[in-house]
N, C-alpha and C positions, 0 to 999 in steps of 0.2 A: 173173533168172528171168523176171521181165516181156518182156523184149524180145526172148525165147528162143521165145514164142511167134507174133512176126509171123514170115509167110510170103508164096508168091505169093498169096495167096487172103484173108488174114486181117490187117487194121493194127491195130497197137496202138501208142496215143497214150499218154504218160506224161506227165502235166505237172506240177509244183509241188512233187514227191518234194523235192527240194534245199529246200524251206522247212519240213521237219519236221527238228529236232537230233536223231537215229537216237542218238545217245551218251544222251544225257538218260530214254530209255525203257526202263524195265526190259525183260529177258531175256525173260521170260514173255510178255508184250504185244507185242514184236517178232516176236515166234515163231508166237503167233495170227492176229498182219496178216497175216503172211507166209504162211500156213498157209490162210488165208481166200482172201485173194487168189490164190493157186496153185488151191486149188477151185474158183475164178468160172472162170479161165481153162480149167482143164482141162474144165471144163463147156460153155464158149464154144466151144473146140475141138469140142470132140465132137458138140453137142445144139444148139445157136444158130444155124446157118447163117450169119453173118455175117460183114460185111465189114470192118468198121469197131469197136473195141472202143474207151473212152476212161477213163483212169483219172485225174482230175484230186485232187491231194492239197490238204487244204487244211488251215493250222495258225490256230489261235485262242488264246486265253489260256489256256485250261483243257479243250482238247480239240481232237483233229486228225479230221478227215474226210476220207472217202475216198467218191467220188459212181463207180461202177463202172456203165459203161450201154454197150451193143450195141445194134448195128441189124440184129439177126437177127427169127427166127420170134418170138420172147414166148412166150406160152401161158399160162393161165389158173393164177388165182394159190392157186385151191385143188387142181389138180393139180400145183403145182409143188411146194404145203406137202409133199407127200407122198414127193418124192423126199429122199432118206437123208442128199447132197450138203449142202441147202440145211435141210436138219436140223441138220446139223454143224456151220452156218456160225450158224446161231443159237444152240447151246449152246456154241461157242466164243468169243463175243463177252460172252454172257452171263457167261460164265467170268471175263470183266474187265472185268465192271459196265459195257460198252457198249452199243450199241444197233445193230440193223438193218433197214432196210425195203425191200423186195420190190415195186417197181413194172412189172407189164407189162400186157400186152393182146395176145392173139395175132395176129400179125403186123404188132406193131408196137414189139419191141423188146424192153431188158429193161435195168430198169434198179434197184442196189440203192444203198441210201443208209448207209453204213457211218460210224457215229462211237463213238469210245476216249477214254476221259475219259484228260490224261496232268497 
């Protein structure tokens, strides 16, 4: 799904996926990343102007992280609260006692900090 979205216009970087055990994580929580991450990008697509997207995954003892950032437009982070998208992507994480953070500045990128207790 990830790599369905590079084009002439837009790269997407994937790195570190191969160091989460995908078998070891419940159905429910695969289904959310997966769900999360299809969001970011169809948003990147659409609304970010960018060139470059970078998803680097990263596993730990007691939780995996997903650091999702563009070098598009940004845009200010209490106009972004408000879109429906990035609504969905915090009660979906919520849903499985994780966490999300929302860093940008307008025109200068955008980047969300994504961690799932596993």
């Amino acid at each position: 799904m990830m790599s369905g979205f590079n084009n002439n216009e837009v790269t997407v970087l994937i790195n570190g996926i191969d160091t989460i055990n995908w078998i070891t994580i419940e159905s429910n929580e695969k289904i959310t990343v997966y769900r999360m991450l299809q969001e970011l990008l169809v948003n990147m697509k659409n609304q970010s102007q960018c060139g470059l997207a970078v998803l680097p995954f990263k596993k730990t003892e007691n939780k995996e992280q997903i650091d999702y950032s563009n070098n598009g437009v940004g845009g200010i982070i209490d106009e972004l609260n408000l879109k429906i998208g990035l609504r969905n992507l915090e009660n979906r994480i919520q849903a499985i006692k994780g966490t999300i953070t929302f860093i940008t500045k307008s025109d200068k990128g955008f980047i969300v900090l994504i961690v799932v207790p596993i």
